[in-house]
C-alpha positions in Angstrom: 16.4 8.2 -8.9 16.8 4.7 -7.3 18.8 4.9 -4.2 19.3 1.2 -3.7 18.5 -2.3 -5.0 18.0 -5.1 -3.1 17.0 -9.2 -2.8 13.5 -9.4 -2.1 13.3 -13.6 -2.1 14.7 -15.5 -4.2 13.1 -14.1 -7.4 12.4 -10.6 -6.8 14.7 -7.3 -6.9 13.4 -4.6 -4.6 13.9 -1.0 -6.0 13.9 1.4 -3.1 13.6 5.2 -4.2 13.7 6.7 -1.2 10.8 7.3 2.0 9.1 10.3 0.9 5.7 10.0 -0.5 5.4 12.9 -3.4 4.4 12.8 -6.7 8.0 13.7 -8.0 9.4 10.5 -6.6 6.4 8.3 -7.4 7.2 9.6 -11.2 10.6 8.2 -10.9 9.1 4.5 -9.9 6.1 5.0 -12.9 9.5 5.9 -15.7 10.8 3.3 -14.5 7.7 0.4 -14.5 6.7 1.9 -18.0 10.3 1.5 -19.0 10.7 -1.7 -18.0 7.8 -3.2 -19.2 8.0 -1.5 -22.4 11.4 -3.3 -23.7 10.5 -6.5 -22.2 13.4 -7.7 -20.2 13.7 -11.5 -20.8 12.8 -13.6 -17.6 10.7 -10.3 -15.9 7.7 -11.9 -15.0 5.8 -9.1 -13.1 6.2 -5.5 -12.0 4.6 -4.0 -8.6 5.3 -0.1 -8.0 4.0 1.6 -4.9 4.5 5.1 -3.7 8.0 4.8 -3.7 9.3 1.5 -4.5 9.4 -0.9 -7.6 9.3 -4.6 -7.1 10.5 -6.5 -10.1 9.7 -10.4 -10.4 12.1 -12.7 -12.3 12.1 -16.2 -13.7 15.0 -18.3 -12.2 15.0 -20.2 -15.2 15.7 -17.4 -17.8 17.6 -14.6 -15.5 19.0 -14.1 -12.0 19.1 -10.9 -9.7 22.4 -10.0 -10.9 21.8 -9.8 -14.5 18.0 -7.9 -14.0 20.1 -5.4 -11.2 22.0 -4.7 -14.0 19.6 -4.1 -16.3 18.0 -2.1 -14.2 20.9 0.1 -13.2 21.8 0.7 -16.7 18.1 1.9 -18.0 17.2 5.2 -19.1 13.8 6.3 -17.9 13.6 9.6 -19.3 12.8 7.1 -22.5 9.3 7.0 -20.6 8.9 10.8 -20.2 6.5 11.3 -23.7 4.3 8.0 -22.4 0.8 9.2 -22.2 -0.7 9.2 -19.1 -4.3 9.5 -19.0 -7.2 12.4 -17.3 -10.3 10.5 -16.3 -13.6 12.3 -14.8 -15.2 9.6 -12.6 -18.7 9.8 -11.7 -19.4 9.7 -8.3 -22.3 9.8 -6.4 -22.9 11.5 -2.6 -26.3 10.5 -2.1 -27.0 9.6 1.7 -27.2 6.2 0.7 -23.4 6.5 -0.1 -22.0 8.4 2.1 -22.0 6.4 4.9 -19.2 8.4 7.1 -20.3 11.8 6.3 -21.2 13.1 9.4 -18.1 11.6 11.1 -16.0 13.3 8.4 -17.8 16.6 9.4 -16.6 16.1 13.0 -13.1 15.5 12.5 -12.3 18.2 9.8 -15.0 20.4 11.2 -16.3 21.2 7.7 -19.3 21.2 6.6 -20.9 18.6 4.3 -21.0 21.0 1.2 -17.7 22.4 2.0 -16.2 18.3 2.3 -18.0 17.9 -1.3 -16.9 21.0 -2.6 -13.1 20.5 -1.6 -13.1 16.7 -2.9 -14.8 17.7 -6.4 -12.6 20.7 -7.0 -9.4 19.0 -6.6 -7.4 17.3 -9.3 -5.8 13.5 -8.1 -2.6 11.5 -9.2 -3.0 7.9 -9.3 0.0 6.7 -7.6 -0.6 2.9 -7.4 -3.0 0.3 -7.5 -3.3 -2.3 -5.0 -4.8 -3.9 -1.9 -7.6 -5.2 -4.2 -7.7 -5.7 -7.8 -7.1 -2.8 -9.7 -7.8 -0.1 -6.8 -6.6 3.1 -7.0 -4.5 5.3 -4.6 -5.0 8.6 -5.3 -3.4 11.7 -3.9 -3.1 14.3 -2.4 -5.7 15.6 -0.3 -5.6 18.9 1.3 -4.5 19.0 4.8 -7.8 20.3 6.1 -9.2 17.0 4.2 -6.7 14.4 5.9 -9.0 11.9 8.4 -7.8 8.7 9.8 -8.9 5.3 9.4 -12.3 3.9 11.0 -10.9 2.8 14.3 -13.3 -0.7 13.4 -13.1 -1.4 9.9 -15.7 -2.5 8.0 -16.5 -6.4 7.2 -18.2 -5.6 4.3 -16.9 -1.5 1.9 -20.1 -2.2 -1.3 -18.1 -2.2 -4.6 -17.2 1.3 -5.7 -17.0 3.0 -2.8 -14.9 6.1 -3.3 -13.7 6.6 0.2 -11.0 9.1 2.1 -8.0 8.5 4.2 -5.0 10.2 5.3 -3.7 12.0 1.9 -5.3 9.3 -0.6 -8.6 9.0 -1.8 -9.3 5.7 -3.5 -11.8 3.3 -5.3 -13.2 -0.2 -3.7 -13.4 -2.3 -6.6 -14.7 -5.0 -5.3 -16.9 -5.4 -1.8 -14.3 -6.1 0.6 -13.0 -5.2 4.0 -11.7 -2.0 4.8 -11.1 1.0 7.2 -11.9 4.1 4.8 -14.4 6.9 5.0 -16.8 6.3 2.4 -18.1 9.6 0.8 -20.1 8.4 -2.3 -20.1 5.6 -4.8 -19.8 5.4 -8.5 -21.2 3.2 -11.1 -18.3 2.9 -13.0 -16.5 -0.2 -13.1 -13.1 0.8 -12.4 -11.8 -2.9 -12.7 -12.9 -5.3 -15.6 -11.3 -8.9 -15.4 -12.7 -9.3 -19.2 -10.0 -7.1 -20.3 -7.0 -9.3 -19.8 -4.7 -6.7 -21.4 -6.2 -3.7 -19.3 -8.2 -4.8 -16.4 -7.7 -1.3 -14.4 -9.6 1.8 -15.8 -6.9 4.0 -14.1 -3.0 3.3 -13.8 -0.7 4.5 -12.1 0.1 8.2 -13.3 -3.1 9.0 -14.6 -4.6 12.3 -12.7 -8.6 11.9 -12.2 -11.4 14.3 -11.3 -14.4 13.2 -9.9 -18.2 14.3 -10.9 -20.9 14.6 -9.0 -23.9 12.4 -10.0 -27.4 12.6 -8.4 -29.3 9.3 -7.4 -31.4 9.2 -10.2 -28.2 9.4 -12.8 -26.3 7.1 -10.6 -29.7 4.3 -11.1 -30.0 4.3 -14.9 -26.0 4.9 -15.4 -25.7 1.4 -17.0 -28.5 2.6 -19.1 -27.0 4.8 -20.7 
């Protein structure tokens, strides 16, 4: 349940659910962004939810925080309980050429490389947001004995689907981009497509996603398919 609701600007409402990350609480925040964008609230412009929060954008012009708190307050999310939430298998492949921080991953959880690819692709993931870039996916939880830090010197360039590790999340570069992650493979899939205005992301939050080991050769003629 929401615990408190805030200001965030002048235009915003900030829905705070609490400080634990868990997939019981992030549940809460996906009800209630389903919910919401579901009955189409007039004067909500946009919805951001995160682990544990919901940020809800308004039009000055149409509404005001007190009516949307309101709104808010009064909604029943169990209404969102029977909303399908889908199971992908993403493709992913560990080639050398992709995983570039293999052997540092073997250092810090002191696991082999077959034992790193064997926990990752026997493990089922929850997507709890998207974010940082376009349509990326955070997506939890690892094992502890699978928990590394960041790259203590990110990376200028991450190539475009990277499927990299860090703390409890894996996650999905969608686009080349800076970033700190340990990169364990790379899929062909394009997990974000601006074409589809409607649905640009391949996974939302709340859908649970496996990945699949590819070799090189099926990760070269994947668009061929």
């Amino acid at each position: 349940m929401i615990k408190n609701i805030s200001n965030l600007g002048d235009a915003a409402l900030y829905c705070d659910f609490g400080n634990e990350v868990n997939k019981s609480i992030n549940s809460e925040v996906i009800k209630y962004f389903k919910t919401i964008k579901e009955k189409k609230f007039e004067g909500i412009n946009n919805l951001t939810p995160s682990y544990n929060k919901l940020i809800i954008s308004y039009d000055l012009k149409k509404t005001n925080f007190k009516e949307v708190k309101n709104y808010v307050e009064n909604i029943d999310a169990k209404e969102s309980q029977d909303i399908d939430s889908k199971k992908l298998e993403i493709p992913v492949c560990c080639h050398e050429n992709f995983s570039l921080d293999i052997k540092r991953l073997e250092e810090i959880l002191k696991l082999s490389r077959e034992k790193i690819l064997e926990n990752f692709l026997n493990k089922e993931y929850f997507c709890y947001m998207t974010g940082f870039i376009a349509g990326m996916p955070f997506l939890g939880d690892l094992d502890e004995n699978m928990r590394a830090q960041r790259l203590e010197t990110p990376r200028v360039k991450v190539p475009k689907g990277s499927v990299a590790l860090t703390e409890q999340f894996a996650n999905i570069y969608t686009f080349e981009s800076p970033g700190g992650w340990n990169i364990l493979g790379n899929t062909p899939l394009d997990v974000f497509d601006s074409s589809k205005e409607d649905k640009p992301n391949l996974i939302n939050p709340g859908d649970t996603v496996i990945f699949k080991e590819i070799t090189l050769d099926q990760y070269k003629n994947f668009n061929e398919q």
